[in-house]
C-alpha atoms as a printed R data frame, in Angstrom:
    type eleno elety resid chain resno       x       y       z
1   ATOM     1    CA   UNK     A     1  89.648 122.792 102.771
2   ATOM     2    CA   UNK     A     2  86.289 121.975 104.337
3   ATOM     3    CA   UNK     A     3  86.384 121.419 108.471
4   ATOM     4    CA   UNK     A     4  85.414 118.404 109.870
5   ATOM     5    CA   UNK     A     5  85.204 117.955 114.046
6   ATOM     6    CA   UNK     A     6  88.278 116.821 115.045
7   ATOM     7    CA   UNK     A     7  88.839 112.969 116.881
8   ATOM     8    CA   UNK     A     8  88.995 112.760 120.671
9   ATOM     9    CA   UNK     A     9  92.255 111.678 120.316
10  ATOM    10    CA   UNK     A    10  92.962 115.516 121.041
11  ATOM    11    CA   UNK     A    11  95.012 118.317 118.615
12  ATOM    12    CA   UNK     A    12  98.428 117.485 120.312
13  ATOM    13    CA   UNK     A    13  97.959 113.582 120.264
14  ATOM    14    CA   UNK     A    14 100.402 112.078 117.390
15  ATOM    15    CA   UNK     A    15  99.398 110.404 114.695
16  ATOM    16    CA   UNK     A    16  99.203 106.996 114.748
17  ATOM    17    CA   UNK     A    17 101.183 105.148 111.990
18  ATOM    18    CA   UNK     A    18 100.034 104.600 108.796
19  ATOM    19    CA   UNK     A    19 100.985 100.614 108.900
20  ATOM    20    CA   UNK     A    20  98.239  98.555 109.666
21  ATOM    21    CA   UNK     A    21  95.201  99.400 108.001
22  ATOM    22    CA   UNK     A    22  95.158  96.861 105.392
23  ATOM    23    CA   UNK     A    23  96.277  93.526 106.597
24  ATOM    24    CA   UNK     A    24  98.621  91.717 104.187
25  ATOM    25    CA   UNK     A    25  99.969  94.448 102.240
26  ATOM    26    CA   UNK     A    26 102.788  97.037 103.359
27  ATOM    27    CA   UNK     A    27 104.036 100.174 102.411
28  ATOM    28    CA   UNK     A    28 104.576 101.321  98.806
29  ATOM    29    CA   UNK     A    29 108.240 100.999  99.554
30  ATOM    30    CA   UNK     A    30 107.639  97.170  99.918
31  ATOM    31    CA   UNK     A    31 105.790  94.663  98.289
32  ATOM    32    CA   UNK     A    32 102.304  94.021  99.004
33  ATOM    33    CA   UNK     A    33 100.944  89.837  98.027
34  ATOM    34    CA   UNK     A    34  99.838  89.601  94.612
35  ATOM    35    CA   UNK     A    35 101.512  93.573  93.944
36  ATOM    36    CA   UNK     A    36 100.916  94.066  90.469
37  ATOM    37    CA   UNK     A    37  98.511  91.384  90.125
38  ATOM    38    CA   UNK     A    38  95.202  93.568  89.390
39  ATOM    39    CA   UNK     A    39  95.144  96.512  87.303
40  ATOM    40    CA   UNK     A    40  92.237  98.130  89.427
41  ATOM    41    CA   UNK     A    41  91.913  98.681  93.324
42  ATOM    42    CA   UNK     A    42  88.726  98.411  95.333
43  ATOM    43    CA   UNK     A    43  89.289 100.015  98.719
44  ATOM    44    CA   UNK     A    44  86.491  98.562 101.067
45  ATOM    45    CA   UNK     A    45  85.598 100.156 104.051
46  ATOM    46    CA   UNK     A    46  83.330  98.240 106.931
47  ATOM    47    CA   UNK     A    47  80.243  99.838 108.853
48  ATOM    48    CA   UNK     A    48  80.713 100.615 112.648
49  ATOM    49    CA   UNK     A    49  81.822  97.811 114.591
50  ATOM    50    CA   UNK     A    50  83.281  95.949 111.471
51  ATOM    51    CA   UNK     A    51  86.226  94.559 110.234
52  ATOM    52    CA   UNK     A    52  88.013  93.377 106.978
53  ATOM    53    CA   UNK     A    53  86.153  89.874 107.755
54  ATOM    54    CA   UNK     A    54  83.220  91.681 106.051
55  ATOM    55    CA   UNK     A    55  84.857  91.587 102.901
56  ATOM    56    CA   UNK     A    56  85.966  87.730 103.354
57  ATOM    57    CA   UNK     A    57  86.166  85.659  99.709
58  ATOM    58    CA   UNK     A    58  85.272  89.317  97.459
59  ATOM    59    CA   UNK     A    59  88.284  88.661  95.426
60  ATOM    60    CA   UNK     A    60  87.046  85.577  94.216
61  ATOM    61    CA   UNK     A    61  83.997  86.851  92.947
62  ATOM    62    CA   UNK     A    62  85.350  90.139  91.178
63  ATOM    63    CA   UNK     A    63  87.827  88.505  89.251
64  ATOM    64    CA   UNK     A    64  91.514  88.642  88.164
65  ATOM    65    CA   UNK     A    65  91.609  92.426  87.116
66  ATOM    66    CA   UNK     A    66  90.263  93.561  90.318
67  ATOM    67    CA   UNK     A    67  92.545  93.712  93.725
68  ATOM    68    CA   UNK     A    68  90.284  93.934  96.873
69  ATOM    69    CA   UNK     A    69  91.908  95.507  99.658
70  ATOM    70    CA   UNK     A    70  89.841  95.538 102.947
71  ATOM    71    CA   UNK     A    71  90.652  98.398 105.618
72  ATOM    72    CA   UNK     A    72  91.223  97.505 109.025
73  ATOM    73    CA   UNK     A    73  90.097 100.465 111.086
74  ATOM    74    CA   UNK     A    74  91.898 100.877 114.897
75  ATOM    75    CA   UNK     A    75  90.401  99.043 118.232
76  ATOM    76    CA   UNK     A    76  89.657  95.494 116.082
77  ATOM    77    CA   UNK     A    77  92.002  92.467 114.848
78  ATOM    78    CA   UNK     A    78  95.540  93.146 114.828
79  ATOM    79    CA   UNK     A    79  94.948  96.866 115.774
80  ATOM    80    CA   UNK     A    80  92.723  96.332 118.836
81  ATOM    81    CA   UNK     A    81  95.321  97.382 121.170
82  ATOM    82    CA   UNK     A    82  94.681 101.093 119.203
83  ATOM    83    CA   UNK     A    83  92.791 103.837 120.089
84  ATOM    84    CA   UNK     A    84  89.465 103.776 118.147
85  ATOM    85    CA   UNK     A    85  88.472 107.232 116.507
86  ATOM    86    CA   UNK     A    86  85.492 109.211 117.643
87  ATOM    87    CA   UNK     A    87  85.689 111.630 115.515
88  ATOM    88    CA   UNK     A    88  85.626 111.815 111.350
89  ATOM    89    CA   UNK     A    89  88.209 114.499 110.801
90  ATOM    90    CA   UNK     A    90  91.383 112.516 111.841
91  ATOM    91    CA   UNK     A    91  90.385 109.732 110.866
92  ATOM    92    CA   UNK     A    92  89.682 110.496 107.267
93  ATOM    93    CA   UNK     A    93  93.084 112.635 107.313
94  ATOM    94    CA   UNK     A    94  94.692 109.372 108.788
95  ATOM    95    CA   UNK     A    95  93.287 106.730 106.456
96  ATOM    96    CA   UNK     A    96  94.061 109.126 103.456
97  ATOM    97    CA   UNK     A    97  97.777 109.389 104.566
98  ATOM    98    CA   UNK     A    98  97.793 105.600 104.724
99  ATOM    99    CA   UNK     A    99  95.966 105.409 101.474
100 ATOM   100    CA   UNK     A   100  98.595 107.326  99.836
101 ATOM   101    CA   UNK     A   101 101.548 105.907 101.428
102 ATOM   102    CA   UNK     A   102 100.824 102.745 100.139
103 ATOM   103    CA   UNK     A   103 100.208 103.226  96.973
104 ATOM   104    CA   UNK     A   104  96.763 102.721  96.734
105 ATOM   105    CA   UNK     A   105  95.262 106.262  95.936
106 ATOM   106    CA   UNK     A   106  95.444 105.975  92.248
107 ATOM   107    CA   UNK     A   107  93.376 103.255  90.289
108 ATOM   108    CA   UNK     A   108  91.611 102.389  92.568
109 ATOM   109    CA   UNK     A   109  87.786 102.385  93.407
110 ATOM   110    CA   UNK     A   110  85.636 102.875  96.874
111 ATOM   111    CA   UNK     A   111  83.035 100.851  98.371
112 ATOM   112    CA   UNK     A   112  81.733 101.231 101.822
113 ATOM   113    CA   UNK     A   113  78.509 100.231 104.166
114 ATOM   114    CA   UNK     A   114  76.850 101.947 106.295
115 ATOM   115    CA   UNK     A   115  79.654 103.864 108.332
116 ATOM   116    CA   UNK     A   116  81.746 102.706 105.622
117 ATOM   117    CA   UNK     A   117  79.687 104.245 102.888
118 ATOM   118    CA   UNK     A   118  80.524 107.788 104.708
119 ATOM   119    CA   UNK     A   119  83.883 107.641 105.195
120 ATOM   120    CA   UNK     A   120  84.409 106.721 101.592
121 ATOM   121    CA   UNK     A   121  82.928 109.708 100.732
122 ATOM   122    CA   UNK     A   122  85.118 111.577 102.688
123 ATOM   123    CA   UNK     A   123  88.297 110.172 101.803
124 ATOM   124    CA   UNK     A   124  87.411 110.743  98.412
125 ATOM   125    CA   UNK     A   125  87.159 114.036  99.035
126 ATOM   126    CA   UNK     A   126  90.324 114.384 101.046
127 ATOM   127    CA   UNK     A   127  92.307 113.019  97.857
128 ATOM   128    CA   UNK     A   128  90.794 115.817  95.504
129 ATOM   129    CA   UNK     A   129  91.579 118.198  98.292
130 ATOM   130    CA   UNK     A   130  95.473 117.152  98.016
131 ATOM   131    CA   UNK     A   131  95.162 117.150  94.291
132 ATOM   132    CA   UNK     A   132  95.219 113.639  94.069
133 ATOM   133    CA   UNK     A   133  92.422 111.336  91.642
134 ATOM   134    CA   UNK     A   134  89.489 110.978  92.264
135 ATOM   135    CA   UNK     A   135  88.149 106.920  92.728
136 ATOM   136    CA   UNK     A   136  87.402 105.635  89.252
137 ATOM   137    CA   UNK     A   137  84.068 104.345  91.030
138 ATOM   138    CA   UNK     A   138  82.319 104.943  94.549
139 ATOM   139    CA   UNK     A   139  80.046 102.328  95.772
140 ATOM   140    CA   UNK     A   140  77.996 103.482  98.623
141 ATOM   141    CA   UNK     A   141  75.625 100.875 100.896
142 ATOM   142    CA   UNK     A   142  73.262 100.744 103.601
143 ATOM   143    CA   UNK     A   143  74.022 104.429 104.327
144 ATOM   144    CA   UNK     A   144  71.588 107.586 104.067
145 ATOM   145    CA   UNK     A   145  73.367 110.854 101.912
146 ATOM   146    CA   UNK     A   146  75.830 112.841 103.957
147 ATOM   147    CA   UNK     A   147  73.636 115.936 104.218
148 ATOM   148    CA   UNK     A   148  71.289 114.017 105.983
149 ATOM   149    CA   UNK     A   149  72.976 112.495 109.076
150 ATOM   150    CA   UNK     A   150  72.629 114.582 112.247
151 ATOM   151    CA   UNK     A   151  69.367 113.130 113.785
152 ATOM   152    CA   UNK     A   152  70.577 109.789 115.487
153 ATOM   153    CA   UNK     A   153  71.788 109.382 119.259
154 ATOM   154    CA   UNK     A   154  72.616 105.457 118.878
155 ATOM   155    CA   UNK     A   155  76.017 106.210 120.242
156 ATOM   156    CA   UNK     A   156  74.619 106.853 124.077
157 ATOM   157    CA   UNK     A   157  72.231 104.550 124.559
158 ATOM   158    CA   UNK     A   158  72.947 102.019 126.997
159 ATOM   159    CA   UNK     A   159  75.021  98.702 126.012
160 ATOM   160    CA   UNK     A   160  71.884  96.696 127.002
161 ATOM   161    CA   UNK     A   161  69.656  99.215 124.297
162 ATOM   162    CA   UNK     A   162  72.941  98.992 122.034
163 ATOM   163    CA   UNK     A   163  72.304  95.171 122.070
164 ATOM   164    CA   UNK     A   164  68.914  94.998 121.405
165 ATOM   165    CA   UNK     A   165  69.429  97.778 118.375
166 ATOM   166    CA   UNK     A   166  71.867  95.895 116.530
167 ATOM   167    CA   UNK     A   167  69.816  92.589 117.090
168 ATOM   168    CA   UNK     A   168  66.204  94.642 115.954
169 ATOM   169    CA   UNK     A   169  69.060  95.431 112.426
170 ATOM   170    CA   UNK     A   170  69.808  91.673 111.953
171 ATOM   171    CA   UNK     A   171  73.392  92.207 113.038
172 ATOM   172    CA   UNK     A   172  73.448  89.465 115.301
173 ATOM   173    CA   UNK     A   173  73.113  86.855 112.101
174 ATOM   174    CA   UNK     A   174  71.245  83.939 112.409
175 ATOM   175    CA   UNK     A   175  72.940  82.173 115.541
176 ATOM   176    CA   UNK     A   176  71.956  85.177 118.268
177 ATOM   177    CA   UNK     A   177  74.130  83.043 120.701
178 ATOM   178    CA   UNK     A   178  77.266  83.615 118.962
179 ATOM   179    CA   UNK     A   179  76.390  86.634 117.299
180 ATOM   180    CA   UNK     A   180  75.674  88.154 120.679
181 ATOM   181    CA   UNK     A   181  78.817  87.155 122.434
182 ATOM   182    CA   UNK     A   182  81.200  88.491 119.456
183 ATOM   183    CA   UNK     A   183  78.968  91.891 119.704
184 ATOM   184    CA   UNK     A   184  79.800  91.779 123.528
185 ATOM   185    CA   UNK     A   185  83.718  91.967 122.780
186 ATOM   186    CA   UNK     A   186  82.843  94.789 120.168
187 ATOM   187    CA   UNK     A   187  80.431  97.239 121.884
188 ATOM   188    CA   UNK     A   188  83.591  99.753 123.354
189 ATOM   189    CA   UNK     A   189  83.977 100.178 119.495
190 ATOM   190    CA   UNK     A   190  81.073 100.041 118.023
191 ATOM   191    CA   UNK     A   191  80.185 103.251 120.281
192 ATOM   192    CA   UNK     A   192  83.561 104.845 119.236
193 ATOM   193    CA   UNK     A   193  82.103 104.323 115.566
194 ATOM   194    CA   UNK     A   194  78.518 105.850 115.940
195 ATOM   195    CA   UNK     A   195  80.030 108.634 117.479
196 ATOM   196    CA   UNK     A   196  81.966 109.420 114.038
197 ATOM   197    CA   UNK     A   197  79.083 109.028 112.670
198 ATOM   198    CA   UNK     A   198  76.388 111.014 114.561
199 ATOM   199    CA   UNK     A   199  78.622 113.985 115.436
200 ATOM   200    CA   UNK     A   200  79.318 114.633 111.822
201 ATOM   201    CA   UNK     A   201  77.860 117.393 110.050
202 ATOM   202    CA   UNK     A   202  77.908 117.474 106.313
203 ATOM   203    CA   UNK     A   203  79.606 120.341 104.546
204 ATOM   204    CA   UNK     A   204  78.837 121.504 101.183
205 ATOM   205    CA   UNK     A   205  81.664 121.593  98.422
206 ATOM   206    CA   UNK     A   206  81.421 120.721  95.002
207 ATOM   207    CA   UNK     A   207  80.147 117.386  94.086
208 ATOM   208    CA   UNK     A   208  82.597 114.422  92.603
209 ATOM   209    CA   UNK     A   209  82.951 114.083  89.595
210 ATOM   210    CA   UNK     A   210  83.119 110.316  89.894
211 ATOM   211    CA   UNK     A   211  80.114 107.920  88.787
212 ATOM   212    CA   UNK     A   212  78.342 106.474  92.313
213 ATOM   213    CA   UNK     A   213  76.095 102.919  92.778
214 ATOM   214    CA   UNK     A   214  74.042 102.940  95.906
215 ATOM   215    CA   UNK     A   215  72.467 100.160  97.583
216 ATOM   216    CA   UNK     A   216  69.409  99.887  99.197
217 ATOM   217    CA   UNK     A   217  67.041  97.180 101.033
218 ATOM   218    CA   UNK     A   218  63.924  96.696 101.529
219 ATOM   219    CA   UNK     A   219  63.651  96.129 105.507
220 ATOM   220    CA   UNK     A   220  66.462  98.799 105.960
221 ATOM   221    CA   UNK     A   221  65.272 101.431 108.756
222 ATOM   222    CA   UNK     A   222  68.471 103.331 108.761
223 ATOM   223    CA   UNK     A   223  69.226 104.040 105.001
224 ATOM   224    CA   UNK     A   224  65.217 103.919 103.485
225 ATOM   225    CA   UNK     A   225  65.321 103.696  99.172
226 ATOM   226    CA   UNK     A   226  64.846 107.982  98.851
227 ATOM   227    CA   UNK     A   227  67.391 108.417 101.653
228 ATOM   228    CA   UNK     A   228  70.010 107.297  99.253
229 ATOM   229    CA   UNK     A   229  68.341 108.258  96.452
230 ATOM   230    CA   UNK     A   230  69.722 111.534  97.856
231 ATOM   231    CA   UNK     A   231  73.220 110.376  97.593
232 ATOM   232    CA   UNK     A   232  72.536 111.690  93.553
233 ATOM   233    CA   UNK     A   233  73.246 115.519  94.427
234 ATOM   234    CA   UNK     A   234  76.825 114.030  95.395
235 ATOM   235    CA   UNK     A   235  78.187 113.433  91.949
236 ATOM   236    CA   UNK     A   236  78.229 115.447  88.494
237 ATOM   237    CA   UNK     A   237  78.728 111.913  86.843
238 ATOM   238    CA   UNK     A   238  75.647 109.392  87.093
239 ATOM   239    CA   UNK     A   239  73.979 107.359  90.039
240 ATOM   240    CA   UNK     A   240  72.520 103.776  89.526
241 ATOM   241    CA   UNK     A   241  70.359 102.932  92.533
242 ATOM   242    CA   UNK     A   242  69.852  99.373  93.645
243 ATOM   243    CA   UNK     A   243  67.303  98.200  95.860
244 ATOM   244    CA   UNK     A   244  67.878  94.819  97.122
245 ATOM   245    CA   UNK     A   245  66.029  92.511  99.497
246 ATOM   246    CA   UNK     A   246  67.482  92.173 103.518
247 ATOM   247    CA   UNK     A   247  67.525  93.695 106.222
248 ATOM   248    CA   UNK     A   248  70.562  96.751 107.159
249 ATOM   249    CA   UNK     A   249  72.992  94.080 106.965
250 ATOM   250    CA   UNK     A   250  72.076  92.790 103.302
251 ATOM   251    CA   UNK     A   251  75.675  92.299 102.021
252 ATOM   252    CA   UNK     A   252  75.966  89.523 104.467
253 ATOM   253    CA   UNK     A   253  72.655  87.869 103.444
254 ATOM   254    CA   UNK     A   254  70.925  86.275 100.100
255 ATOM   255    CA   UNK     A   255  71.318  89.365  98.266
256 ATOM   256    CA   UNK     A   256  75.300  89.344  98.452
257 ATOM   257    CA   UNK     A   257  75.904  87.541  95.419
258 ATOM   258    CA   UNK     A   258  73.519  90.056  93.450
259 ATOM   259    CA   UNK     A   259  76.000  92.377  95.059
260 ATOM   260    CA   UNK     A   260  79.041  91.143  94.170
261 ATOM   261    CA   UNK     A   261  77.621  90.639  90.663
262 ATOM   262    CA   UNK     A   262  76.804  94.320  90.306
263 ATOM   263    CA   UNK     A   263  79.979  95.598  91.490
264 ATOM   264    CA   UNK     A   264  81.776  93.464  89.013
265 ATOM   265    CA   UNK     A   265  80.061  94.478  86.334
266 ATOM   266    CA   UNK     A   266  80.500  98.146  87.219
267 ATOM   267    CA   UNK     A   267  84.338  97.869  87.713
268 ATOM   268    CA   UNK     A   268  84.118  95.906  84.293
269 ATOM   269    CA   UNK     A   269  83.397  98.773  82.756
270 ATOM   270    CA   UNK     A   270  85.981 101.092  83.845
271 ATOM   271    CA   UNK     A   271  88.581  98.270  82.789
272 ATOM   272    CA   UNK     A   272  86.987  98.237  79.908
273 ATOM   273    CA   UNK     A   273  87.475 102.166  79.130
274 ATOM   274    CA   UNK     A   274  90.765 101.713  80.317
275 ATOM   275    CA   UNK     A   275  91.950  99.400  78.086
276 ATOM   276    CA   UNK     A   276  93.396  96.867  80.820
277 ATOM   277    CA   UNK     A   277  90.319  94.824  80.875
278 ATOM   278    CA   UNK     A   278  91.769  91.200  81.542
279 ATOM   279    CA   UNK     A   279  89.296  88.325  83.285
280 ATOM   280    CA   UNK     A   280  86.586  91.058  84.499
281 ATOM   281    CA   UNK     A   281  85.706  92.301  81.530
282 ATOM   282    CA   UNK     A   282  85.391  88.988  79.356
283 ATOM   283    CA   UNK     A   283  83.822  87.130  82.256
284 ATOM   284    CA   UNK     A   284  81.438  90.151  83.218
285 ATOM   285    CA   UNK     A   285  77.411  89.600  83.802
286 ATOM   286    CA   UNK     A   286  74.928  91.505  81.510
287 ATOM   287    CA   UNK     A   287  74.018  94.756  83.901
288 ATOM   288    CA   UNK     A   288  71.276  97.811  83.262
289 ATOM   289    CA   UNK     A   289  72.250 101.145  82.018
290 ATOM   290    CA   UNK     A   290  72.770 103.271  84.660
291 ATOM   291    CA   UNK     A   291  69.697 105.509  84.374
292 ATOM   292    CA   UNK     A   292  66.986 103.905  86.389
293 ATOM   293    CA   UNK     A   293  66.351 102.272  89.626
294 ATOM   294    CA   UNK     A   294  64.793  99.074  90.313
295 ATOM   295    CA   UNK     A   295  63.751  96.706  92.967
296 ATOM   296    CA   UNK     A   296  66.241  93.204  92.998
């Protein structure tokens, strides 16, 4: 299997266990709210300094044959009283574990932002490397292709440049009051989560086979439109590229529902192939082909 640097949390530290990441639902052993419910998984992973919060009222847009289940990484919410990660290694090894112990690594499909967006990848990866299925579906935002992270520092500037950086990516929202005091309480992690990100090194493997969407905006200086155009080398199956209006934090802004609509209609389809369609696929939205790219 590919190496990946290992978390601070040091070679002899245990490992943490797997209950936790996804509030609301327990072990496979038990029964998670509304088990059975949705024929297809999406597995949503935040960016750095996120939480499941992101991923607030998804459910209700994606419909009856889809079960969202946000991840809830350590250091935030229930888990802030854990360790955050600083490295990618254990923590894709740990969410994995999780992943499988509950149940959740077969139909199911990935989406991620930013940090979120990598780590997807990853854990994807770390399935196929245990033999395990691939995601039906990977849905990558806000984030530049693997091989090309390596060149940011954002993890030791100073908390007052750490401010300002998240405030100059529209992170803050649009009441900077309130946005800036909840970043104040998150800036320990939000360093813990850079660091995963800009001590990781891409290595190569062979590509999924899984079909990818990316997401793009238009005022996005840390993943530009050809910087995830680049995420197309990552799969054998196809890549539909979306560029949307917003800033880096676009899935919280006006072009959400466009979002939303898009991943719908892109889950719809593997319902569809599946056989299992239910609400999703007789409710879905028209959508492209997946050939070209286009500005939203």
């Amino acid at each position: 299997m590919h190496t990946i640097e290992q978390s601070a949390r040091g070679p002899s530290a245990p490992r943490p266990p797997t209950a936790g990441w996804f509030p609301g639902f327990g072990p496979s052993t038990a029964t998670p709210a509304r088990a059975g419910a949705a024929p297809l998984r999406l597995v949503c992973l935040p960016y750095a300094g996120g939480t499941p919060s992101v991923y607030r009222n998804w459910a209700a847009h994606l419909g009856d044959a889809v079960h969202v289940v946000p991840v809830l990484l350590p250091g935030r919410g229930l888990r802030v009283r854990d360790a955050p990660y600083t490295g990618m290694g254990t923590l894709v090894a740990d969410l994995t574990d999780a992943l499988v112990e509950h149940g959740f690594a077969h139909d199911y499909a990935l989406f991620g932002h930013s940090m979120g967006a990598l780590l997807a990848y990853e854990v994807a990866h770390e399935l196929r490397d245990r033999g395990l299925a691939e995601p039906a579906h990977l849905f990558v935002s806000g984030s530049r292709a693997p091989h090309l992270y390596g060149d940011r520092h954002d993890h030791t500037l100073s908390d007052a440049e750490l401010r300002q950086l998240v405030r100059d990516l529209g992170g803050l929202g649009a009441d900077d009051t309130i946005g800036g005091s909840y970043l104040e309480r998150r800036l320990p992690v939000l360093r813990a989560d850079l660091t995963v990100c800009e001590t990781y090194r891409w290595a190569p493997r062979r590509p999924l086979s899984c079909p990818m969407t990316a997401f793009s905006a238009t005022r996005d200086p840390i993943a530009p439109a050809h910087e995830m155009e680049a995420w197309r080398v990552h799969t054998r199956g196809s890549l539909l590229r979306h560029h949307v209006e917003g800033d880096h934090f676009f899935l919280n802004g006006p072009s959400r529902p466009y979002l939303l609509r898009e991943i719908r209609a892109e889950l719809a389809r593997h319902l569809d192939v599946s056989g299992d369609a239910g609400t999703a696929v007789r409710d879905r939205p028209p959508t492209a082909k997946r050939e070209p790219s286009w500005i939203y």
